[in-house]
PDB file of N, CA, C, O and CB in Angstrom:
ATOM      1  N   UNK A   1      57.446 106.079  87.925  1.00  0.00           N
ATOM      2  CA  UNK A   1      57.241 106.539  89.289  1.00  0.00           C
ATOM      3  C   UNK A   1      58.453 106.129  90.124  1.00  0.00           C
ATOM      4  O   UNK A   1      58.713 104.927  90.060  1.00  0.00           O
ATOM      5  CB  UNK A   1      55.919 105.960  89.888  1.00  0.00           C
ATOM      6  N   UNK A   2      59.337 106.960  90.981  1.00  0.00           N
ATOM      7  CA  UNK A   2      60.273 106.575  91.555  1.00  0.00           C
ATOM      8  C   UNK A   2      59.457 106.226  93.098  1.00  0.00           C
ATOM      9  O   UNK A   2      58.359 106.450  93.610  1.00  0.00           O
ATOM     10  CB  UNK A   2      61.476 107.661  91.420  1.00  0.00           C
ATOM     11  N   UNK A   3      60.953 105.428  93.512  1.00  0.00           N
ATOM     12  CA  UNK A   3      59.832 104.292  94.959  1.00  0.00           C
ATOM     13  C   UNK A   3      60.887 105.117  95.765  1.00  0.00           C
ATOM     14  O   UNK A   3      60.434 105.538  96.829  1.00  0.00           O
ATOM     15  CB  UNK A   3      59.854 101.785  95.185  1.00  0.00           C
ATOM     16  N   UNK A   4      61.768 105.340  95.592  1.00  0.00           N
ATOM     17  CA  UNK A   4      63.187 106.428  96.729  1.00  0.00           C
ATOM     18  C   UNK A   4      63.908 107.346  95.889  1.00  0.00           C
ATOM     19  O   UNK A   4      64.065 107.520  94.681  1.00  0.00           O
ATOM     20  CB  UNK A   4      64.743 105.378  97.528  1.00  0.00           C
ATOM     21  N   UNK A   5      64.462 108.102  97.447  1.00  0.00           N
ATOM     22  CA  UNK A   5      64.764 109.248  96.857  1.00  0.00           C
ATOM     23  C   UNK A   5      66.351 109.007  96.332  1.00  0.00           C
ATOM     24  O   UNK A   5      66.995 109.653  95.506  1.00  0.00           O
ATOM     25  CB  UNK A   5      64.512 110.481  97.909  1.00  0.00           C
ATOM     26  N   UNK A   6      66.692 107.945  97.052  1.00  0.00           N
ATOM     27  CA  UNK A   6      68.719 107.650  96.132  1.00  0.00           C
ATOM     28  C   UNK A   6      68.739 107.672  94.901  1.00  0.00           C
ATOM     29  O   UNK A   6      67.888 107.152  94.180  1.00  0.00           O
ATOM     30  CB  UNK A   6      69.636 106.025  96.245  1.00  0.00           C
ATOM     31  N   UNK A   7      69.502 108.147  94.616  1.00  0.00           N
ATOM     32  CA  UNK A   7      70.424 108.073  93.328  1.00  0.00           C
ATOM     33  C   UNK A   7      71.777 108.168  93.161  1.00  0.00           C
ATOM     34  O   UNK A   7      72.557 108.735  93.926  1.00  0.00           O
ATOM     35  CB  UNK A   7      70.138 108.906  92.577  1.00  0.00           C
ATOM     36  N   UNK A   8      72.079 107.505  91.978  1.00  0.00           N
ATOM     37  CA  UNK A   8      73.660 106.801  91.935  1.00  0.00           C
ATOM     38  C   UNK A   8      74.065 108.745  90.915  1.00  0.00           C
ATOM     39  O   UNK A   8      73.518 109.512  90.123  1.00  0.00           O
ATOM     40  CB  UNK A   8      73.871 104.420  90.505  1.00  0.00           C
ATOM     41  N   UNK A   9      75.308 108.614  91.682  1.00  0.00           N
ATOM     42  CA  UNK A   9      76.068 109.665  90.993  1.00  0.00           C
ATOM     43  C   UNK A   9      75.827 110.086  89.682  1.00  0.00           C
ATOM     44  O   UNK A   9      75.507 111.201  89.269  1.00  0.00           O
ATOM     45  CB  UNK A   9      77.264 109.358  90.977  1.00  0.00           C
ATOM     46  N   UNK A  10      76.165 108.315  88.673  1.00  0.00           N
ATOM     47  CA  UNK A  10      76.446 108.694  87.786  1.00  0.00           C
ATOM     48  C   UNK A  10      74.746 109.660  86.831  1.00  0.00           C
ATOM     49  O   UNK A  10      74.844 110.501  85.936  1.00  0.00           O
ATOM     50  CB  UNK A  10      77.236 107.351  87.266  1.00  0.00           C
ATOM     51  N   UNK A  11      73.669 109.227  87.334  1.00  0.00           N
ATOM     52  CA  UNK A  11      72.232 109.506  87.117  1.00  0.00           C
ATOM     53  C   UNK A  11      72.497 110.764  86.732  1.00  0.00           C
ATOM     54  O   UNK A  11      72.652 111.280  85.624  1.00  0.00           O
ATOM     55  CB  UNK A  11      71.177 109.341  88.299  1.00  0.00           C
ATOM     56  N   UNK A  12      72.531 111.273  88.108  1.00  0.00           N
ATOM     57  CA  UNK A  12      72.525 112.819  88.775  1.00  0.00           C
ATOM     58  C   UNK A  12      73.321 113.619  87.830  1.00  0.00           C
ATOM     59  O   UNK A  12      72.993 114.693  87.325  1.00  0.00           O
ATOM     60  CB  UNK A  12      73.254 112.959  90.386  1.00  0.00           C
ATOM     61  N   UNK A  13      74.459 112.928  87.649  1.00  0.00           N
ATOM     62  CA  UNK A  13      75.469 113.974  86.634  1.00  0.00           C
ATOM     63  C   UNK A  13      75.036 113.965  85.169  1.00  0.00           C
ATOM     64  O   UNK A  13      75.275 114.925  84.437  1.00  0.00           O
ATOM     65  CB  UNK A  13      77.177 113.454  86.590  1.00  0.00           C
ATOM     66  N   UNK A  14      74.377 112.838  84.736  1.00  0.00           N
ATOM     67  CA  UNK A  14      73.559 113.166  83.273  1.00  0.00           C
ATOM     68  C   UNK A  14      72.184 113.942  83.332  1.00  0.00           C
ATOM     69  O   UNK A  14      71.582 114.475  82.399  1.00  0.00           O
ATOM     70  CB  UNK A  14      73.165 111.732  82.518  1.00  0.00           C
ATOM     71  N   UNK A  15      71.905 113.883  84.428  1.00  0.00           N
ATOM     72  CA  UNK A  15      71.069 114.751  84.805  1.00  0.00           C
ATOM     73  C   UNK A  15      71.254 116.536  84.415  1.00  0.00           C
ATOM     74  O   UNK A  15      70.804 117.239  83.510  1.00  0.00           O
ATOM     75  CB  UNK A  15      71.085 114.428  86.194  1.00  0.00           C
ATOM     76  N   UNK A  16      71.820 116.703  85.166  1.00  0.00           N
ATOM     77  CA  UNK A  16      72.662 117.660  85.441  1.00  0.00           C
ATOM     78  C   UNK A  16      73.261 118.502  84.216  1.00  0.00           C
ATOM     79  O   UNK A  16      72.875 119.666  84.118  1.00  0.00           O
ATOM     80  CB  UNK A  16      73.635 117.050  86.180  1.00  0.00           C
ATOM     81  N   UNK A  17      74.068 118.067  83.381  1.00  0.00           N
ATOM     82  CA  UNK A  17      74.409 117.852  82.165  1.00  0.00           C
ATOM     83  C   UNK A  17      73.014 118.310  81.130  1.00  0.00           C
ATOM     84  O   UNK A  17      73.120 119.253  80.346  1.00  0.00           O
ATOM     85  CB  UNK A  17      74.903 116.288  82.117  1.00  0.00           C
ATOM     86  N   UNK A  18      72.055 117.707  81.227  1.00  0.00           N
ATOM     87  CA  UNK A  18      71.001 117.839  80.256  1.00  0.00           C
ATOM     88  C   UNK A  18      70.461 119.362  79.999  1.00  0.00           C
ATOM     89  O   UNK A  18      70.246 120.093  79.033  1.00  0.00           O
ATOM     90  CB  UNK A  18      69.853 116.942  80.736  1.00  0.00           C
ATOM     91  N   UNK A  19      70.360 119.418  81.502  1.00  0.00           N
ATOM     92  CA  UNK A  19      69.535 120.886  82.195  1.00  0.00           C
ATOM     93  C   UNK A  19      70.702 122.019  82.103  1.00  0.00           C
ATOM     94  O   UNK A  19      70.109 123.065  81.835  1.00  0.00           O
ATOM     95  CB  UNK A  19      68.971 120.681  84.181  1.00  0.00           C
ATOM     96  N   UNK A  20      71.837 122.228  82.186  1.00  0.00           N
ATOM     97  CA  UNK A  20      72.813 123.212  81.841  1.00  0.00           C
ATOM     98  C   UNK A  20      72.611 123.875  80.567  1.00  0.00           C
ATOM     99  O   UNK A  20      72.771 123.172  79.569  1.00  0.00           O
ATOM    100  CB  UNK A  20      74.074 122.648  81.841  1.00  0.00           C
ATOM    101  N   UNK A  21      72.259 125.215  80.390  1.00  0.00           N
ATOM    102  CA  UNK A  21      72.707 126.455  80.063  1.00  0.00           C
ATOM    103  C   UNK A  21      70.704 126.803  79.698  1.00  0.00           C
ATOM    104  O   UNK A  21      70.513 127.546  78.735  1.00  0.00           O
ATOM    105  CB  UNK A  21      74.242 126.495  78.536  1.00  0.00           C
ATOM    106  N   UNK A  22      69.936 126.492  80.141  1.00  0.00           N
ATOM    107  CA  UNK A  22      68.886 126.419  79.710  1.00  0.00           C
ATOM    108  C   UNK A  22      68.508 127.822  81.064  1.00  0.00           C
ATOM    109  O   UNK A  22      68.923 127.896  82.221  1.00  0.00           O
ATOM    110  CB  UNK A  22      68.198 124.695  79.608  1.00  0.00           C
ATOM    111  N   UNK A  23      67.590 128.754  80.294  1.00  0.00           N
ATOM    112  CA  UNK A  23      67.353 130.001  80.841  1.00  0.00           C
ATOM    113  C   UNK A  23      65.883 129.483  80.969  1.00  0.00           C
ATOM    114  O   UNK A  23      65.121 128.683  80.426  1.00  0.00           O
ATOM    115  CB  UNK A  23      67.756 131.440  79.944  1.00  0.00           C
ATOM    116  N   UNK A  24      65.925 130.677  82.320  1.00  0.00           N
ATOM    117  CA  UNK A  24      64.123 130.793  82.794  1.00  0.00           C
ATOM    118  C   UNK A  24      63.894 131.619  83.693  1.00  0.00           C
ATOM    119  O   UNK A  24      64.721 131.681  84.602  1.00  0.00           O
ATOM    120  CB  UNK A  24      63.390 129.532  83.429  1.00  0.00           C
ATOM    121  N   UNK A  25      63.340 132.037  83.711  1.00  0.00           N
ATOM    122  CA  UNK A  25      62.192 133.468  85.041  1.00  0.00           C
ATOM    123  C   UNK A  25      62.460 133.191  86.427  1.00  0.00           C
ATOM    124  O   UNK A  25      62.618 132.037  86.825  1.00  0.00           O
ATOM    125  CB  UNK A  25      60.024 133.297  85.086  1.00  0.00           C
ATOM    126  N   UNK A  26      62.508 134.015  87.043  1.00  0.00           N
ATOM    127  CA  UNK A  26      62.895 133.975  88.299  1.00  0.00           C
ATOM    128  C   UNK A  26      61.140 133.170  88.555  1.00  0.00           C
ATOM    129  O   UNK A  26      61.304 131.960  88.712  1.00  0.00           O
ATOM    130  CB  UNK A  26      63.480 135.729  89.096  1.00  0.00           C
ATOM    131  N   UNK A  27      60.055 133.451  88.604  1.00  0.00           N
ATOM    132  CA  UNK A  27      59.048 133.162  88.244  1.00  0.00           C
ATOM    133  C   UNK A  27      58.548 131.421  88.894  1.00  0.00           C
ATOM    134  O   UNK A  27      58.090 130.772  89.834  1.00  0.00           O
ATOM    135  CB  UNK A  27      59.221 133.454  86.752  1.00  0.00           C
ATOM    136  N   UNK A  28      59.187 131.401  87.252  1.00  0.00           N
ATOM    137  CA  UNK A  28      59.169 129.937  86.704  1.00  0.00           C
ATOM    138  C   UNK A  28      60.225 128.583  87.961  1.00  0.00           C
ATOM    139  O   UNK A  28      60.140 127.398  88.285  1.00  0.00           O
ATOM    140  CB  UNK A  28      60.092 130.161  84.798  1.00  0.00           C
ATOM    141  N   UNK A  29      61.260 129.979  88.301  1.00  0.00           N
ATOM    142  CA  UNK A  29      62.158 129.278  89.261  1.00  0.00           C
ATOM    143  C   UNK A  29      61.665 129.055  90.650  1.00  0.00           C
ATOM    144  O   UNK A  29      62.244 128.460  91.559  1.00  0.00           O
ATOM    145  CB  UNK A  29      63.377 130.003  89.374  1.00  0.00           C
ATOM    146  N   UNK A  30      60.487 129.638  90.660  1.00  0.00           N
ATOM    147  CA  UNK A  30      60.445 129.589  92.115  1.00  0.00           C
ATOM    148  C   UNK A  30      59.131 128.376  91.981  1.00  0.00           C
ATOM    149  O   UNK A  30      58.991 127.474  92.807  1.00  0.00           O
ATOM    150  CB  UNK A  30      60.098 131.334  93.021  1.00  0.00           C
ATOM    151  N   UNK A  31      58.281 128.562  90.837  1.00  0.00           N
ATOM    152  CA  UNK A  31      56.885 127.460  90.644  1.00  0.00           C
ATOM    153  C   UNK A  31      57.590 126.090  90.607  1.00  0.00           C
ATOM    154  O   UNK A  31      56.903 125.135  90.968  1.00  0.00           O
ATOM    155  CB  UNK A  31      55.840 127.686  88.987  1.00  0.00           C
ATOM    156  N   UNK A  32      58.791 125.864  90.244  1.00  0.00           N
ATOM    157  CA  UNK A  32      59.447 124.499  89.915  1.00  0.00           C
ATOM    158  C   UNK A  32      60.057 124.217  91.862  1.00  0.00           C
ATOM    159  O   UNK A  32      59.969 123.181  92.521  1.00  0.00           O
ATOM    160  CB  UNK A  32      61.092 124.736  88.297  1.00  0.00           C
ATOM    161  N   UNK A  33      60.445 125.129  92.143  1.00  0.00           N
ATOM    162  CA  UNK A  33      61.287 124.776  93.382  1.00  0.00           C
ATOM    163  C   UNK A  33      59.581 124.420  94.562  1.00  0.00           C
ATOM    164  O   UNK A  33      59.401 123.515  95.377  1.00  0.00           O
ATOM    165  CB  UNK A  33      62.673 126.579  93.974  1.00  0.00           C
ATOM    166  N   UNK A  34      58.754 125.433  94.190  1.00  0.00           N
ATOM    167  CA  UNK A  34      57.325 124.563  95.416  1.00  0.00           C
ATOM    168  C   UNK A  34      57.186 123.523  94.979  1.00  0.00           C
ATOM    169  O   UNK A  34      57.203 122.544  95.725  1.00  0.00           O
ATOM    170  CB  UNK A  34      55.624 125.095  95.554  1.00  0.00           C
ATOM    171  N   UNK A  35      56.944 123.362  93.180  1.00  0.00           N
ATOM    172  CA  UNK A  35      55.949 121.471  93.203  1.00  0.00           C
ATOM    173  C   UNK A  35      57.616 120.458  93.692  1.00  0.00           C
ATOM    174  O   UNK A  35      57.414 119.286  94.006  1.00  0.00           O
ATOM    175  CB  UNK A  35      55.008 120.640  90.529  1.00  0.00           C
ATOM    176  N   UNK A  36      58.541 120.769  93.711  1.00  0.00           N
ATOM    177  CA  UNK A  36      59.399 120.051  93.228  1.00  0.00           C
ATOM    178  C   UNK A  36      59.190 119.446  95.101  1.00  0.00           C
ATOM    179  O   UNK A  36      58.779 118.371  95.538  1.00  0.00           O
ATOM    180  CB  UNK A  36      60.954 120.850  92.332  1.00  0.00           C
ATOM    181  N   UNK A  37      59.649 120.608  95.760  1.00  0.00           N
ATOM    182  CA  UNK A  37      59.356 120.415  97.487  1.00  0.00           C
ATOM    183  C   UNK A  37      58.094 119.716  97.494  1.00  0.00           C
ATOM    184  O   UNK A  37      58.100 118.646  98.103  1.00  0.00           O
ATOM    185  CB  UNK A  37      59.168 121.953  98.486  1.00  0.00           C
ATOM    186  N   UNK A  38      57.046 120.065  96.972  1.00  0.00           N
ATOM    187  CA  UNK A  38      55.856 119.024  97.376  1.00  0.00           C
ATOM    188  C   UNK A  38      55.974 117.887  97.185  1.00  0.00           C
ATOM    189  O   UNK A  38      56.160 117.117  98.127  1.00  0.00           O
ATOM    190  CB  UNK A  38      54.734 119.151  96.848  1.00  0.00           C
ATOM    191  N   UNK A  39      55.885 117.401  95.710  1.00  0.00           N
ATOM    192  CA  UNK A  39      56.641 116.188  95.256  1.00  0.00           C
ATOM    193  C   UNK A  39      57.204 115.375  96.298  1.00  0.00           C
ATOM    194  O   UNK A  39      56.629 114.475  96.911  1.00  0.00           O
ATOM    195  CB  UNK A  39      57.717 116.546  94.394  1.00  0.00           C
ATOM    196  N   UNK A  40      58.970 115.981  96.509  1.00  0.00           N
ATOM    197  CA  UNK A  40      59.320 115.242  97.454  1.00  0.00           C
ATOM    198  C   UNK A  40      59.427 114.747  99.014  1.00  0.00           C
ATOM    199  O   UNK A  40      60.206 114.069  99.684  1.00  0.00           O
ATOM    200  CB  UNK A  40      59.859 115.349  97.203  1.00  0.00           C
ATOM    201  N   UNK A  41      58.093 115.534  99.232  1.00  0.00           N
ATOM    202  CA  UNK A  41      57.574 115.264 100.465  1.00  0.00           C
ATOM    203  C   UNK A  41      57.258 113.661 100.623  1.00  0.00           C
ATOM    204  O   UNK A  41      57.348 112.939 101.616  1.00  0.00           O
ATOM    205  CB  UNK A  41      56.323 116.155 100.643  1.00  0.00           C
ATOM    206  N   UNK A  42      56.868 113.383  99.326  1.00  0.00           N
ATOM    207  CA  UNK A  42      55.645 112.177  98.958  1.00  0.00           C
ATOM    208  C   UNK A  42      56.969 110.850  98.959  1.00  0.00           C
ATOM    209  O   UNK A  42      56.648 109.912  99.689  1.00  0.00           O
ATOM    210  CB  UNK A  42      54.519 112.493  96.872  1.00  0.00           C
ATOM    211  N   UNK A  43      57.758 110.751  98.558  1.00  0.00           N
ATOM    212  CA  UNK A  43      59.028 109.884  98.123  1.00  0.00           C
ATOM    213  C   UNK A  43      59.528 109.958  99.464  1.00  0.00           C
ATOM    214  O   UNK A  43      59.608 110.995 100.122  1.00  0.00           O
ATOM    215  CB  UNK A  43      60.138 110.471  96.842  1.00  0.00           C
ATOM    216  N   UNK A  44      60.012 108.284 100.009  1.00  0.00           N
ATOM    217  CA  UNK A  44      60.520 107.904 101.022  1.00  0.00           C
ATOM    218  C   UNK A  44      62.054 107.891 101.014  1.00  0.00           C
ATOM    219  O   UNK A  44      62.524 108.075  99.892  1.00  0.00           O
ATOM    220  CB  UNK A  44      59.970 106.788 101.265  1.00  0.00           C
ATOM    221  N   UNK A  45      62.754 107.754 101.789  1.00  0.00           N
ATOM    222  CA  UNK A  45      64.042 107.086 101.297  1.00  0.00           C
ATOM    223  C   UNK A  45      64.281 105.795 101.398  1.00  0.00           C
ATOM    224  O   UNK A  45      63.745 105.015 102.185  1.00  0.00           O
ATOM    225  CB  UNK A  45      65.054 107.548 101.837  1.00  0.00           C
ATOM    226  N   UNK A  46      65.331 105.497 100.360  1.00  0.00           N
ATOM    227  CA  UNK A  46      65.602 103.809 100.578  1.00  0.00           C
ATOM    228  C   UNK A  46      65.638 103.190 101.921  1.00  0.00           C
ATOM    229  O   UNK A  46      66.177 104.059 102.608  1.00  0.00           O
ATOM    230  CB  UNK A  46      66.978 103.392 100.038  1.00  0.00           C
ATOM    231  N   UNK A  47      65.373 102.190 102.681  1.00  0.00           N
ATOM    232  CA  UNK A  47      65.397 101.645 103.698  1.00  0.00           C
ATOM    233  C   UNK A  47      67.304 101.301 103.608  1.00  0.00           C
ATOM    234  O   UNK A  47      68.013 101.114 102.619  1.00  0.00           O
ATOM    235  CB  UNK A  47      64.148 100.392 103.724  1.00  0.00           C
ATOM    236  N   UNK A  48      67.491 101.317 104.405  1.00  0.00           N
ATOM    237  CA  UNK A  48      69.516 100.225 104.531  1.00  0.00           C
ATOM    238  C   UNK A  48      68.951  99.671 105.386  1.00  0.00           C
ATOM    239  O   UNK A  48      67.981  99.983 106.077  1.00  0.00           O
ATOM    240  CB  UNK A  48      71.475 100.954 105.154  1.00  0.00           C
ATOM    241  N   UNK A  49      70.278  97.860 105.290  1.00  0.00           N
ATOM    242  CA  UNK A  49      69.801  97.493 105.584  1.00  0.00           C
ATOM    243  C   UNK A  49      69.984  97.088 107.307  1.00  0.00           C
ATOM    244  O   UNK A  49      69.777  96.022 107.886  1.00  0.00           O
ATOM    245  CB  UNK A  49      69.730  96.994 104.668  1.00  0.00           C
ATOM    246  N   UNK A  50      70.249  97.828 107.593  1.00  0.00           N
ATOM    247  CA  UNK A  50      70.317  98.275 109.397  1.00  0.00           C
ATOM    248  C   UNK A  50      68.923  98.728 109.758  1.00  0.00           C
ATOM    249  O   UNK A  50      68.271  98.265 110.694  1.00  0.00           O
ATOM    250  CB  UNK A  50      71.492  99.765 109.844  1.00  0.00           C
ATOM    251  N   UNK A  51      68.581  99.543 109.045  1.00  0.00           N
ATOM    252  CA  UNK A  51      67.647  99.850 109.424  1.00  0.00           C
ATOM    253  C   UNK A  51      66.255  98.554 109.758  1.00  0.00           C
ATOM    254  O   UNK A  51      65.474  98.278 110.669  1.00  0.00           O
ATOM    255  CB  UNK A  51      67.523 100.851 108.505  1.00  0.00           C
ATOM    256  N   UNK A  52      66.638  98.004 108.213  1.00  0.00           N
ATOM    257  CA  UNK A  52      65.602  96.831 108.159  1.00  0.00           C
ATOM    258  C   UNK A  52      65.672  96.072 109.237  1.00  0.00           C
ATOM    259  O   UNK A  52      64.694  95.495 109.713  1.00  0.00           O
ATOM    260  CB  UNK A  52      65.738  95.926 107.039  1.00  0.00           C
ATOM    261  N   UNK A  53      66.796  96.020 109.684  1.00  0.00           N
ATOM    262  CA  UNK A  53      67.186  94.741 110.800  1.00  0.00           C
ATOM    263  C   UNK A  53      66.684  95.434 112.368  1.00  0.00           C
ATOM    264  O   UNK A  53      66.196  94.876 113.351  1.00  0.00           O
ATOM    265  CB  UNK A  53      69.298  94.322 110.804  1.00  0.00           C
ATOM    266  N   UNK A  54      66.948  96.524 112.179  1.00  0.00           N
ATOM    267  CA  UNK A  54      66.797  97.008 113.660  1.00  0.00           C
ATOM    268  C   UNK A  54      64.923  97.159 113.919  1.00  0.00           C
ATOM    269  O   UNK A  54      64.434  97.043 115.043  1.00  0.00           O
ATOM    270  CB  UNK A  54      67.783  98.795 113.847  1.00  0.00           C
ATOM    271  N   UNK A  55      64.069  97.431 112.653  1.00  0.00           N
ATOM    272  CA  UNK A  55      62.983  97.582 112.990  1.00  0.00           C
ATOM    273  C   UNK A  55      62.131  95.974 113.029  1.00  0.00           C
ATOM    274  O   UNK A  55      61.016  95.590 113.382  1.00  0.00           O
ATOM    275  CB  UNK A  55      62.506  98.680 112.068  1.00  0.00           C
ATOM    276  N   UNK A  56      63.443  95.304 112.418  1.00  0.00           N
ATOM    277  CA  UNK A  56      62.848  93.287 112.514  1.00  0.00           C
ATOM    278  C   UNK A  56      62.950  92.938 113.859  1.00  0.00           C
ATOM    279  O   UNK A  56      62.181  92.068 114.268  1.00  0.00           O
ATOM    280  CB  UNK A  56      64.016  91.857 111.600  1.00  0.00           C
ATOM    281  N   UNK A  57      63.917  93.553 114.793  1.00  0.00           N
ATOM    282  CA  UNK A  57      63.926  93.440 115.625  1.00  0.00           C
ATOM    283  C   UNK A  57      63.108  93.758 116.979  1.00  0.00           C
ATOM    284  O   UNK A  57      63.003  93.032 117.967  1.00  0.00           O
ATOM    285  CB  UNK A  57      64.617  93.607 115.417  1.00  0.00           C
ATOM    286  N   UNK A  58      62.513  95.136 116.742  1.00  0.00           N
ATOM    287  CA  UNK A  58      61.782  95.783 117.498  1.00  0.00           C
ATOM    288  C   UNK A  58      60.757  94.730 117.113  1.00  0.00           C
ATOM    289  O   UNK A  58      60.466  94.001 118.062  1.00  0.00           O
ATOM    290  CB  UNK A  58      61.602  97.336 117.302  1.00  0.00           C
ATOM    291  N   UNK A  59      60.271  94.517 116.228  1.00  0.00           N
ATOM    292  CA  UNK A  59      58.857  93.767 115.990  1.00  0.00           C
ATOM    293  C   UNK A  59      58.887  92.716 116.785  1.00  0.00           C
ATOM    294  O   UNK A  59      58.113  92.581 117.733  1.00  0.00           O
ATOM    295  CB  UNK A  59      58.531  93.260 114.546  1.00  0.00           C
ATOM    296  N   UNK A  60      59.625  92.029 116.521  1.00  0.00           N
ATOM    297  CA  UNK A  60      59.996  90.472 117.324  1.00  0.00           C
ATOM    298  C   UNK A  60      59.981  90.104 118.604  1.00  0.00           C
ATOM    299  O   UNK A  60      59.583  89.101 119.197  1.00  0.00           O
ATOM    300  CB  UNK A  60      61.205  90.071 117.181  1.00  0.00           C
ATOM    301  N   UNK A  61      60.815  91.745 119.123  1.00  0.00           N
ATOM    302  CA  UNK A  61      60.086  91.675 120.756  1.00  0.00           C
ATOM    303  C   UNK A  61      58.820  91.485 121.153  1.00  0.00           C
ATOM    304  O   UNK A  61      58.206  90.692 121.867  1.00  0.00           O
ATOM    305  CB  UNK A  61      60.192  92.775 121.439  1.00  0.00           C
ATOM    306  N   UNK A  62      58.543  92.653 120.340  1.00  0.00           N
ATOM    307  CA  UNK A  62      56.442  92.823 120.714  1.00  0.00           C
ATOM    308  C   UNK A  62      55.785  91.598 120.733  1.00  0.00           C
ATOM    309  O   UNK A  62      54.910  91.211 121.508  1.00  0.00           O
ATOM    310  CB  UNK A  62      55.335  93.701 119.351  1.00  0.00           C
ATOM    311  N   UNK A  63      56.478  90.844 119.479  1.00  0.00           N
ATOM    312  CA  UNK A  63      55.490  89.494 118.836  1.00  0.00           C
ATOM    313  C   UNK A  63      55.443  88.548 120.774  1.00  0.00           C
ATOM    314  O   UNK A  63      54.425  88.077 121.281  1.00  0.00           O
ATOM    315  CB  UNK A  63      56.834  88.104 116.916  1.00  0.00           C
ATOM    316  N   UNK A  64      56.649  88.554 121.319  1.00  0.00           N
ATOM    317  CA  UNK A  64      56.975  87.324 122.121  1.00  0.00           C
ATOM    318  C   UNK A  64      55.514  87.667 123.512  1.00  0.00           C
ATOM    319  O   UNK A  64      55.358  86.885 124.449  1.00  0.00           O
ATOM    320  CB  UNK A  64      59.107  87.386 122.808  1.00  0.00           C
TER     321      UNK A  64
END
């Protein structure tokens, strides 16, 4: 189960690589492209860590 949506280059390009020259239905292309969009509705992106800091911050106010 992936926890984010990043990925390192090098992933993506063996990725990539695997799935090349492989045929399919316009069909089939379009059933993969909805679940694939649903799917990644569900997957967050990685937090950075600015982000982390800026929402530690907001909290901290509230707390006082």
């Amino acid at each position: 189960m992936r926890l984010y949506r990043n990925m390192n280059d090098a992933t993506k390009q063996r990725i990539s690589q695997r799935l090349k020259g492989r045929s399919m239905t316009d069909s089939h292309k379009q059933a993969i492209s909805d679940s694939m969009k649903a799917y990644w509705k569900t997957i967050p992106y990685k937090p950075t860590d600015e982000n982390y800091e800026s929402k530690n911050d907001a909290s901290n106010e509230t707390s006082m």
